[in-house]
C-alpha positions as CSV (number, residue, x, y, z in Angstrom):
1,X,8.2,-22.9,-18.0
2,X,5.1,-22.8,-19.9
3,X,2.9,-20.4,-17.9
4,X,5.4,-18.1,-18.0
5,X,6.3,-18.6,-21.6
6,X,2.4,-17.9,-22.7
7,X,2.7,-14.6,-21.2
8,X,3.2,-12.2,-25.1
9,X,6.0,-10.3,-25.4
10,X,4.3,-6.9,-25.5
11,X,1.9,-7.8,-22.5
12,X,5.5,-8.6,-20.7
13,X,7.1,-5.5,-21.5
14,X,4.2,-3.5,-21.3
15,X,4.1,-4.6,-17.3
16,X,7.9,-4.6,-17.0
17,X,7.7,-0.5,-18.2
18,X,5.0,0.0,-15.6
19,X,6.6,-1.6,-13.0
20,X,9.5,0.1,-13.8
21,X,7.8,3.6,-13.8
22,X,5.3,2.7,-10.7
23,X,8.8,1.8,-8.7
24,X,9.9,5.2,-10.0
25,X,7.7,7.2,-9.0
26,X,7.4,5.7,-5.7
27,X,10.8,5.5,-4.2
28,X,11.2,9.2,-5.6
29,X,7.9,10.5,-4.5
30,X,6.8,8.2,-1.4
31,X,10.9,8.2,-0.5
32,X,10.5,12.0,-0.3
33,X,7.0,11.9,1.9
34,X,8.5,8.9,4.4
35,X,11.6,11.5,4.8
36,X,9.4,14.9,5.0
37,X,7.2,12.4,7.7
38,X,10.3,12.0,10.0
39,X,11.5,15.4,9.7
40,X,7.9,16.3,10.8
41,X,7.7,14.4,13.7
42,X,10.9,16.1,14.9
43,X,9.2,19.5,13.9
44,X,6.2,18.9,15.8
45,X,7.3,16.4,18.6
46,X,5.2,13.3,20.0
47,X,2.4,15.3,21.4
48,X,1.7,17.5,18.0
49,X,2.5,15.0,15.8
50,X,-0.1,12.5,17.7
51,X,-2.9,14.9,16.9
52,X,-1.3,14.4,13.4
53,X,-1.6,10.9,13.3
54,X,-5.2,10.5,15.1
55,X,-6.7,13.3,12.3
56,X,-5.1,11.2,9.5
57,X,-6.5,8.0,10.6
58,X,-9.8,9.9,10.4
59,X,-8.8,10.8,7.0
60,X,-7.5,8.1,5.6
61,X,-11.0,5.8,6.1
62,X,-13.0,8.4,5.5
63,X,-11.6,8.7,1.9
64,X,-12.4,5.4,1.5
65,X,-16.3,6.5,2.0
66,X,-16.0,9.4,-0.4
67,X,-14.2,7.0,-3.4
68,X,-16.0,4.1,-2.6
69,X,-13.4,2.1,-4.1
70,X,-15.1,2.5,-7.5
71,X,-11.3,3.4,-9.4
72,X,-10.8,-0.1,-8.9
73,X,-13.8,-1.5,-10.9
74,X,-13.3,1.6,-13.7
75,X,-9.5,0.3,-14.0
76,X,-10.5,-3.3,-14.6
77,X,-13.8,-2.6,-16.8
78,X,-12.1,0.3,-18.4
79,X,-8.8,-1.8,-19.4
80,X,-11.3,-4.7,-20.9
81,X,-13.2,-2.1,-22.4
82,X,-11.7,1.5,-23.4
83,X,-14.9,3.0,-24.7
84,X,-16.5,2.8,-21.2
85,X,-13.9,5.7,-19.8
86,X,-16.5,8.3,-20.3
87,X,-19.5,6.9,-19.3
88,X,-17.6,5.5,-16.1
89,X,-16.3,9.3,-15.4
90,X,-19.9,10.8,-15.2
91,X,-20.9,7.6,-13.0
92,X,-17.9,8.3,-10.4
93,X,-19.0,12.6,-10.5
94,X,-22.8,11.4,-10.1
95,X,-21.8,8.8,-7.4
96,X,-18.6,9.9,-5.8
97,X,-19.7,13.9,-4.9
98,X,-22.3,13.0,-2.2
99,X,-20.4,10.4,-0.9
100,X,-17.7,12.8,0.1
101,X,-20.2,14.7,2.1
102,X,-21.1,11.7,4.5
103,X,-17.6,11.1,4.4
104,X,-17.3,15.0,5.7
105,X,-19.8,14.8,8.1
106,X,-19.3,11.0,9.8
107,X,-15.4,11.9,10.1
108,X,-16.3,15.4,11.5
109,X,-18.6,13.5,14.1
110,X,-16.2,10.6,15.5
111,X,-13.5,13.8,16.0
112,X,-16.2,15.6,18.3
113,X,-14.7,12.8,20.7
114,X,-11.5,14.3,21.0
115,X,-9.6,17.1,21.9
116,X,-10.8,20.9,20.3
117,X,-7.1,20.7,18.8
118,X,-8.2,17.4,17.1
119,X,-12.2,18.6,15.9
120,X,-10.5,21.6,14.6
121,X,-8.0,20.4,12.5
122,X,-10.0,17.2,11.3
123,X,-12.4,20.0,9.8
124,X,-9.6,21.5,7.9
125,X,-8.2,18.2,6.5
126,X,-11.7,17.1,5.5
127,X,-11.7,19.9,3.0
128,X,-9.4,17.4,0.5
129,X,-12.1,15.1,0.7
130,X,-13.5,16.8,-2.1
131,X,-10.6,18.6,-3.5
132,X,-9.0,15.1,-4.0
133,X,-12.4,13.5,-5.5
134,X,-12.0,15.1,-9.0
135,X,-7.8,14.0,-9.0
136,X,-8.1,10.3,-8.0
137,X,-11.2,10.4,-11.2
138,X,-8.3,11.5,-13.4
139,X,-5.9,9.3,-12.2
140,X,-7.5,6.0,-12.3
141,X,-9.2,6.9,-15.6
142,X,-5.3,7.4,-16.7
143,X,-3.9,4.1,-15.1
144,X,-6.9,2.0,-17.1
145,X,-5.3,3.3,-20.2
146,X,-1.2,2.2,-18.8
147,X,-0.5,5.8,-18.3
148,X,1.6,5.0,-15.7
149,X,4.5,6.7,-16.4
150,X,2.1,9.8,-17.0
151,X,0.6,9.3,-13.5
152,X,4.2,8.4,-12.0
153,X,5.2,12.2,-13.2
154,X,1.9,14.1,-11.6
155,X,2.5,11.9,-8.0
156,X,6.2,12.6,-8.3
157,X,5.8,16.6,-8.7
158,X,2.6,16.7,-6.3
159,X,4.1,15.1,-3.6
160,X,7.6,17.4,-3.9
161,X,5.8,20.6,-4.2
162,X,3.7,19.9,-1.0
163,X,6.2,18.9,0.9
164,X,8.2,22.0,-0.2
165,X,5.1,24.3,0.9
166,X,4.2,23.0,4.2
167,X,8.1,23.1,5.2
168,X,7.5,26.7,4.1
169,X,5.0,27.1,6.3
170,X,6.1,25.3,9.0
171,X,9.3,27.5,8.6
172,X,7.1,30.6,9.1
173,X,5.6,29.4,12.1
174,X,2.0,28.3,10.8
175,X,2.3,24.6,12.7
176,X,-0.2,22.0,12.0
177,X,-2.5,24.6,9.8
178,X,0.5,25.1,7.4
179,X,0.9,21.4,7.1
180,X,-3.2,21.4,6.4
181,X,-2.8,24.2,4.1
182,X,-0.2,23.0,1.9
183,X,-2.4,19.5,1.4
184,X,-5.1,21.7,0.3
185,X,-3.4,23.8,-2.2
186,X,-1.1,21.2,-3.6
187,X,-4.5,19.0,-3.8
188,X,-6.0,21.3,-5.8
189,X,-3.7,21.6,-8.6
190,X,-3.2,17.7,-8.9
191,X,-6.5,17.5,-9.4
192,X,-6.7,20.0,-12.0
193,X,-3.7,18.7,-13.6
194,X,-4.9,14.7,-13.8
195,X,-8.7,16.0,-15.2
196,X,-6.6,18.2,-18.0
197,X,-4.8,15.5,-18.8
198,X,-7.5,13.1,-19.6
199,X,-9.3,16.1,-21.1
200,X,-6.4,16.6,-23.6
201,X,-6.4,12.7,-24.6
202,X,-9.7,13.4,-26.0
203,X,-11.5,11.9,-22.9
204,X,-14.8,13.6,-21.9
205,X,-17.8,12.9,-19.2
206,X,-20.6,11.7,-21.1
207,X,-23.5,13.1,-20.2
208,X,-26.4,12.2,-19.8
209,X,-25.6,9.6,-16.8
210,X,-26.2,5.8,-17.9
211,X,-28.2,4.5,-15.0
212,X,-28.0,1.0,-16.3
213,X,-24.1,1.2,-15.9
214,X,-23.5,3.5,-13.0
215,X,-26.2,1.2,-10.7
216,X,-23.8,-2.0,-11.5
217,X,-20.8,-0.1,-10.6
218,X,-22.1,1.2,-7.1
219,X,-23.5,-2.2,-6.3
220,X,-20.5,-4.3,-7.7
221,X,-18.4,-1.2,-5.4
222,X,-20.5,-1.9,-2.5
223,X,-19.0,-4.6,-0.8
224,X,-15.6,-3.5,-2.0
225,X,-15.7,-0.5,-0.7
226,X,-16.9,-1.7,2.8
227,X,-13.8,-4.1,2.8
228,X,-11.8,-1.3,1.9
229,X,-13.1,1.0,4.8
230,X,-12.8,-1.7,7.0
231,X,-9.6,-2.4,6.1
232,X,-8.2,0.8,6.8
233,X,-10.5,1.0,10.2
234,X,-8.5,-2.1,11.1
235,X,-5.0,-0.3,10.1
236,X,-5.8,3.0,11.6
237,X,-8.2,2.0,14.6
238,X,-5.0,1.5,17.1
239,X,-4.1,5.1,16.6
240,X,-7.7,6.6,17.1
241,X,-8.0,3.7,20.0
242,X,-4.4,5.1,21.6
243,X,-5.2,8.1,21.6
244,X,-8.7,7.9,23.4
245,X,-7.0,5.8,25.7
246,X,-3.3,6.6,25.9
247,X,-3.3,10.5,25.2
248,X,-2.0,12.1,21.9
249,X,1.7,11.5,23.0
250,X,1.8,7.7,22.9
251,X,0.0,8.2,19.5
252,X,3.1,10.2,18.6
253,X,5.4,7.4,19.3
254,X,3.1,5.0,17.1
255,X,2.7,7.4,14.4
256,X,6.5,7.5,13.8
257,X,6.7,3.5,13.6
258,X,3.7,3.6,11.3
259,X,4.7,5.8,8.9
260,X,7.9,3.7,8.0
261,X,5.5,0.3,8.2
262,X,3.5,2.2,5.7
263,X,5.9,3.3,3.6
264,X,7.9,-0.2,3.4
265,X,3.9,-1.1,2.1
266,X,3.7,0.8,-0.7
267,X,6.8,0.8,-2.1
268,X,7.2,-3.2,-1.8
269,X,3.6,-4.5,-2.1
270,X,1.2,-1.8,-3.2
271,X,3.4,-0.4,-6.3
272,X,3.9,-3.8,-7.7
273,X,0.3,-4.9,-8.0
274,X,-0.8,-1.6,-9.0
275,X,1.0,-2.3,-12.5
276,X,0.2,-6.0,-12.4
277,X,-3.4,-5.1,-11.8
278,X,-4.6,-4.5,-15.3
279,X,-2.5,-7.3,-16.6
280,X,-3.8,-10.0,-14.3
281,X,-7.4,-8.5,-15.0
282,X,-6.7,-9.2,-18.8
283,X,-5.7,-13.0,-18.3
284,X,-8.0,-13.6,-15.6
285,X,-10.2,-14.3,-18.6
286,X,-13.4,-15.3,-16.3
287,X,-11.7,-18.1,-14.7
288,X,-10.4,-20.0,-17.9
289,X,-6.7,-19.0,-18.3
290,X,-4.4,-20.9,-16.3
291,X,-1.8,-18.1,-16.2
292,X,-4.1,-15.9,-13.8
293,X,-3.2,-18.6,-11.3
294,X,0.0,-18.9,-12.0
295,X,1.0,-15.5,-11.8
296,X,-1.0,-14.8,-8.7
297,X,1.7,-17.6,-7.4
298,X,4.8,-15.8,-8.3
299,X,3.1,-12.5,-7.0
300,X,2.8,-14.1,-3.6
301,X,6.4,-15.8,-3.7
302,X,8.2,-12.6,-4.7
303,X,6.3,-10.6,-1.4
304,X,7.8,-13.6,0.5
305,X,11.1,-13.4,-0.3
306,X,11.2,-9.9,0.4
307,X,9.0,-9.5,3.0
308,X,10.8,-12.2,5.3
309,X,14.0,-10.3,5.6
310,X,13.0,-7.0,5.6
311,X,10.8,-8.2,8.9
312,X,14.4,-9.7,10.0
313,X,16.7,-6.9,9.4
314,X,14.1,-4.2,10.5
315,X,12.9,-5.9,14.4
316,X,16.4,-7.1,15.2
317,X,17.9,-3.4,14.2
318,X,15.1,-1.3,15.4
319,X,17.0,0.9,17.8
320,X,19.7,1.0,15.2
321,X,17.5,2.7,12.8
322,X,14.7,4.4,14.9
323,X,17.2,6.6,16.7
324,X,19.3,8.6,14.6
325,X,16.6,8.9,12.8
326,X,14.3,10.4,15.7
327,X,16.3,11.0,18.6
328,X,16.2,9.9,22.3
329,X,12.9,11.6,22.8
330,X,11.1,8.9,20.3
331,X,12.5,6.1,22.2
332,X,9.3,4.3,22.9
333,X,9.2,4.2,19.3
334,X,11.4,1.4,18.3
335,X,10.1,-0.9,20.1
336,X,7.1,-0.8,18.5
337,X,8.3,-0.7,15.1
338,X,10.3,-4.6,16.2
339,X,6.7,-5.5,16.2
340,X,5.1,-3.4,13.5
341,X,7.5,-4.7,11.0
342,X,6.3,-8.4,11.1
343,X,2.6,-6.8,10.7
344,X,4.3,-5.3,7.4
345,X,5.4,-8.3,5.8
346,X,2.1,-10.7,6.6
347,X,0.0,-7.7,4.9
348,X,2.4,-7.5,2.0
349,X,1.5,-11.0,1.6
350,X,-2.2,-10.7,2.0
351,X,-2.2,-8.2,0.0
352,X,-1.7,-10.3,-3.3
353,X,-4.7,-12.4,-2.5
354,X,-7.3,-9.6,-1.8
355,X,-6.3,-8.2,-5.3
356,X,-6.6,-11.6,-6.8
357,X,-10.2,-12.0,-5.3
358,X,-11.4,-8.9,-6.4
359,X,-10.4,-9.8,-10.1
360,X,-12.6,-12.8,-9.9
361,X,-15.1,-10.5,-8.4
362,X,-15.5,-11.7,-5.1
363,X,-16.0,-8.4,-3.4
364,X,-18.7,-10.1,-0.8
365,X,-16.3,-13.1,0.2
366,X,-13.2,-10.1,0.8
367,X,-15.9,-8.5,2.9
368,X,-16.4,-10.7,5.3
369,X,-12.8,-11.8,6.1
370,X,-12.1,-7.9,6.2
371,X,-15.2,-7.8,8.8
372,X,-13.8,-10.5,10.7
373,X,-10.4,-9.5,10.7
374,X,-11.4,-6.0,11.8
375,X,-13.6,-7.2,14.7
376,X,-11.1,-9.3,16.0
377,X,-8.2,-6.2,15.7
378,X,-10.9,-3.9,17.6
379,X,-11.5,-6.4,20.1
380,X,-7.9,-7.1,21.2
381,X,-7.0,-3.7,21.0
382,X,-9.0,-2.2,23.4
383,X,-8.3,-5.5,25.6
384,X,-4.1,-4.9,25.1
385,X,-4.2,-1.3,25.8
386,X,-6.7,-1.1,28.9
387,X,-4.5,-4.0,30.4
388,X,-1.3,-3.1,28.9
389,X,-1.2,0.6,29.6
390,X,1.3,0.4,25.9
391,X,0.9,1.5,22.2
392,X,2.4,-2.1,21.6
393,X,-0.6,-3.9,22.6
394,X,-2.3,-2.2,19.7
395,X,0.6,-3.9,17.5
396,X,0.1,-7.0,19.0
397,X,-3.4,-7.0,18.0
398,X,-2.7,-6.2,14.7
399,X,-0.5,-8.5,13.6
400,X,-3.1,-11.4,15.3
401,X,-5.8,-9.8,13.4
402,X,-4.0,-10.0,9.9
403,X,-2.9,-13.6,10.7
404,X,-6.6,-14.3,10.9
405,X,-7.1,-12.3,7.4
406,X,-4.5,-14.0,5.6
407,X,-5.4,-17.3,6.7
408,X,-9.3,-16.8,5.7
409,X,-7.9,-15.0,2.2
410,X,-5.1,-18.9,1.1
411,X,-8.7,-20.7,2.3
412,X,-11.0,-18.7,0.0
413,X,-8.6,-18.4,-3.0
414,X,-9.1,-20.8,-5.8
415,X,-7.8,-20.6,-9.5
416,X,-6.6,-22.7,-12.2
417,X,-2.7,-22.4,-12.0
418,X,-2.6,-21.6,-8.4
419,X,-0.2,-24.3,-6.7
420,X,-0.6,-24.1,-3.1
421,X,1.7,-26.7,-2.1
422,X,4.7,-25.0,-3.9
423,X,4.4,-21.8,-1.8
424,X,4.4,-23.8,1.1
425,X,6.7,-25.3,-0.1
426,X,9.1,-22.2,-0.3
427,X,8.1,-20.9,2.8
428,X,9.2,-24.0,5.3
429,X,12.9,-23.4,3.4
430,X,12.5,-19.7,3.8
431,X,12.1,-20.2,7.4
432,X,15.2,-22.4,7.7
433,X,17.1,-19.7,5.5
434,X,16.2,-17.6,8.1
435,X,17.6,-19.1,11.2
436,X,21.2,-18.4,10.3
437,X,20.3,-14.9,8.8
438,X,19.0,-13.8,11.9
439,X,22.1,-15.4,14.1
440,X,24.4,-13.3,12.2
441,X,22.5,-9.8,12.4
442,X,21.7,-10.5,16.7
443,X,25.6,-11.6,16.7
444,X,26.6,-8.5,15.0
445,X,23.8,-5.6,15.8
446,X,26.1,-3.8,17.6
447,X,28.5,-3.1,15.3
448,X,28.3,-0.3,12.7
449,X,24.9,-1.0,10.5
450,X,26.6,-1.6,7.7
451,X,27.8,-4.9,8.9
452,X,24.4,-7.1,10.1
453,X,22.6,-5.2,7.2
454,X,25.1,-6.6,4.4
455,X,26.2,-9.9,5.9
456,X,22.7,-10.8,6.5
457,X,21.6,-10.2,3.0
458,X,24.3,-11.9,1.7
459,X,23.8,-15.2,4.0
460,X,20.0,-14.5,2.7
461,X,20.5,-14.0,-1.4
462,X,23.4,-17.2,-1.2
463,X,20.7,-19.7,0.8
464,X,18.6,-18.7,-1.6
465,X,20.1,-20.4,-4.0
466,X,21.7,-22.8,-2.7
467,X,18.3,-23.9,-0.8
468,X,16.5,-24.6,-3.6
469,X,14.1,-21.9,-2.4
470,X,13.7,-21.0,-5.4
471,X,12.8,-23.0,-9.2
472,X,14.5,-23.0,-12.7
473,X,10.8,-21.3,-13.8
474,X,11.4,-18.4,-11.0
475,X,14.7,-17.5,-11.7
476,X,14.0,-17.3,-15.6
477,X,10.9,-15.1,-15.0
478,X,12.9,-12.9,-12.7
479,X,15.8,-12.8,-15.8
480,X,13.4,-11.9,-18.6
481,X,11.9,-9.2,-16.2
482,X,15.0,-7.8,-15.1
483,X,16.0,-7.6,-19.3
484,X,12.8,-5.5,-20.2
485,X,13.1,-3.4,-17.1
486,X,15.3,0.2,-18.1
487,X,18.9,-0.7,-17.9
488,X,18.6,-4.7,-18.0
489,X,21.2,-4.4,-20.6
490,X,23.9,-3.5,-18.0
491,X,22.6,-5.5,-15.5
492,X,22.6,-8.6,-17.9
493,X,26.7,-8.3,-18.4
494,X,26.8,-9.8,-15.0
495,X,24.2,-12.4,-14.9
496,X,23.9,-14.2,-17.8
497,X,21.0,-17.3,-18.0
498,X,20.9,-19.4,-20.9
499,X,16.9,-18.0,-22.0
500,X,15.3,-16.6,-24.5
501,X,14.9,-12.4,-23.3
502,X,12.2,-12.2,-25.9
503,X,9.6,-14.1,-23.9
C-alpha cells in the first residue's frame, strides 16, 4: 500500500482528529437542525412551511453572492501559507461587505415575484446576509489553521441556542417572524464569537488593504463563486420554480423531503471533505504528488459505498420513515423523497471531484459544467412541472441534471494517482451487491423497520467482503483510520488486521 503508507503519521492523525471533530459537530449540531426542521414543518404545516422553503432558497444562493466563495481560496492559501491570515481578512471585509448588498438587493428583487407573505419575510432573512458575513470570516480563517474542533464547538452551541429561541418564539405565537428573529440574534453572537476568537489567537486585519493580493483572490474567486451560485440555483431552483407554478403548499411537501436530502449531504459528504480539504491541498503539491490522486480515489470509493445503500434503504422505505415522522397530511412527501434520495447519493459522489478540481485550480472548467448542469435542471424543470402538474418532476430533473455534472466532472479530472478503472471497477460489483440487498428490504418493508433496515445492511457489509468490492490497501486505510479516530482502542478489540497503526 504505498500511497497510503507515504501519508506522515502526524498529517494522518492530524485529519483523523478533524474528521472525528467535523463528524461531531455535525451529527450533534446538523442532527439537532434536521430534527428542529421536522418539528417545524409540523408547526407551521405545508402551506407556511412552503413560504419557508421558497425564502430559503432565495437565501441560500444569495449567500453565495455576498461570500463569493472566497473562504475557500483563504483555507487553501492560508494553510500553505499562515502569515497570509491577516492580509486575506482585510481582503474578504474590503471585498465581501458590498457584495452582500447586491446579494440584498437581487434576492429582494426575484421575491417581488411572489406572494407579499414571501417579499416580506425574504426582507427579514436577508438581514443575516450581513450579520453572517463577519462569522463565516472567522470561521474559515479558524479552519485554515485545523481549528476544527474550535469551530465544531461554536456550530454546535449556535445551532442549539437558535433552535432553542425560535421554538420560544414559535411557542409564544410569533410564527415565521420568530423563526426569522431567532436566525438574526443567534447570527449575531456567532459572529462575534468566531472574530474574538481569531482576535485572541493574536490574528488581526492588516490594514492597509494589499491590492496586489486581494485582486488575485477576487479573480481566482470569480469563477468559483459563479459555480457555487449556480450550483445552489440548480439545488434550490425546483422549490422557487414549484412554488411559482405549483403554489406554496406543494413547496411544503418538497421542502420536507429536502431538508432530510440535505441533511444526509452534509453529514456524509460535505463534513468529510471539509477536513480532508486542507490535507489534500497540502499534497496536491502543484500536480507532482501522486498521493493527491490517490486519495482523491479513496474519497470517491468511500461516498460510494455509502451512498449506494443509503439511496437503497431510504427510496424502498420512504413511507416507512416519511410518516411517523410527518403525519398523514405530508403524504405527498414521501414519494418524493424515493426519488430525492438517489439525487443525494450521485451529488455525494460529485461532490469529491468538484473539491478535487478546485485544488488544482480549475475554477473556470467547474464553471462551465456547473453552467451546463444548471441549464439543463432549469430546463427540465419547468418542462416536468407545466406537464406534470407534480413536485416530482422537479426531482426528476434534478437527478438528470446531476448525472450530466458528474459525468462532465470523471471526464475533466486528471491526476497522477487517480485510477479510474478501479472505481469502476468497484462500482459494477457494488451494483451486483445491490441486487440481493434490495430483494430483501422490498421482501420485508412491511415488517417493523427494524428488520429491512438491519438485514439489508448486513447482506450489504457481508457482500462487501466477500465480493471483493473492496482491496487489501482499502481495508488497511480504513483500519489505521478507525485506530487514530477517538475510541479506536475499543473498537480495535474486535477487529484486529495484521498492520502497522502507526502509519
Amino acid at each position: 500500500m504505498g500511497g497510503a503508507s507515504a501519508v506522515s503519521s502526524g498529517d494522518a492523525r492530524r485529519a483523523a482528529r478533524n474528521v472525528s471533530a467535523l463528524m461531531l459537530a455535525s451529527i450533534l449540531s446538523k442532527g439537532a437542525l434536521y430534527i428542529w426542521q421536522i418539528a417545524l414543518s409540523l408547526l407551521l404545516g405545508p402551506s407556511e412551511y412552503g413560504i419557508y422553503g421558497t425564502v430559503g432558497a432565495l437565501m441560500a444562493t444569495a449567500a453565495s453572492v455576498a461570500s463569493f466563495s472566497m473562504g475557500l481560496i483563504v483555507i487553501r492559501d492560508v494553510a500553505r501559507a499562515p502569515e497570509k491570515a491577516g492580509p486575506y481578512w482585510t481582503a474578504m471585509l474590503f471585498l465581501q461587505t458590498p457584495l452582500a448588498l447586491l446579494a440584498f438587493l437581487g434576492m429582494n428583487g426575484v421575491a417581488s415575484g411572489y406572494s407579499e407573505a414571501v417579499r416580506a419575510f425574504t426582507a427579514l432573512a436577508g438581514l443575516n446576509l450581513f450579520i453572517d458575513l463577519f462569522g463565516n470570516m472567522g470561521y474559515d480563517l479558524l479552519l485554515s489553521r485545523e481549528r476544527m474542533v474550535t469551530t465544531s464547538l461554536v456550530e454546535i452551541a449556535h445551532i442549539f441556542l437558535r433552535i432553542g429561541s425560535a421554538w420560544l418564539l414559535l411557542t409564544l405565537g410569533w410564527g415565521l417572524l420568530g423563526v426569522y428573529a431567532a436566525a438574526i440574534v443567534t447570527g449575531a453572537l456567532r459572529s462575534c464569537l468566531l472574530v474574538g476568537l481569531n482576535l485572541r489567537a493574536g490574528l488581526r486585519p492588516r490594514f492597509p488593504l494589499q491590492r496586489s493580493l486581494a485582486a488575485p483572490l477576487f479573480i481566482n474567486s470569480a469563477p468559483l463563486a459563479l459555480s457555487a451560485f449556480l450550483t445552489l440555483a440548480y439545488q434550490h431552483s425546483d422549490k422557487l420554480l414549484t412554488t411559482g407554478i405549483l403554489g406554496e403548499r406543494s413547496t411544503g411537501f418538497l421542502t420536507a423531503a429536502f431538508v432530510i436530502n440535505f441533511g444526509m449531504i452534509e453529514l456524509f459528504s460535505s463534513t468529510v471533505l471539509v477536513a480532508a480539504y486542507p490535507l489534500l491541498a497540502r499534497y496536491y503539491d502543484d500536480g507532482r504528488s501522486p498521493l493527491f490522486g490517490y486519495m482523491v480515489q479513496k474519497l470517491a470509493l468511500y461516498m460510494l459505498l455509502i451512498g449506494l445503500p443509503l439511496a437503497l434503504s431510504v427510496s424502498i422505505l420512504a413511507e416507512r420513515i416519511m410518516l411517523p415522522l410527518l403525519g398523514a397530511e405530508y403524504a405527498p412527501s414521501a414519494a418524493i423523497l424515493r426519488l430525492l434520495i438517489w439525487y443525494t447519493a450521485i451529488t455525494m459522489f460529485g461532490n469529491v471531484f468538484s473539491k478535487a478540481l478546485l485544488i488544482q485550480n480549475r475554477q473556470r472548467r467547474l464553471l462551465l459544467i456547473r453552467a451546463g448542469g444548471l441549464a439543463l435542471n432549469i430546463a427540465l424543470t419547468a418542462l416536468l412541472l407545466l406537464s406534470w402538474r407534480d413536485a416530482r418532476g422537479a426531482v426528476l430533473a434534478s437527478i438528470f441534471g446531476e448525472i450530466l455534472v458528474v459525468a462532465l466532472l470523471l471526464r475533466a479530472f486528471h491526476a497522477r494517482g487517480w485510477q479510474p478503472g478501479a472505481i469502476a471497477k468497484s462500482a459494477r460489483r457494488l451494483v451486483l451487491l445491490a441486487i440481493p440487498t434490495a430483494l430483501w428490504m422490498l421482501l420485508l418493508r412491511e415488517q417493523a423497520l427494524l428488520l429491512p433496515l438491519a438485514g439489508g445492511l448486513g447482506i450489504y457489509l457481508g457482500g462487501l467482503r466477500l465480493g471483493a468490492v473492496l482491496g487489501e490497501d482499502d481495508w488497511d486505510l480504513l483500519y489505521r483510520l478507525a485506530a487514530a479516530l477517538p475510541g479506536g482502542g475499543f473498537l480495535m478489540r474486535f477487529w484486529q488486521r495484521d498492520v502497522d497503526r502507526q502509519w
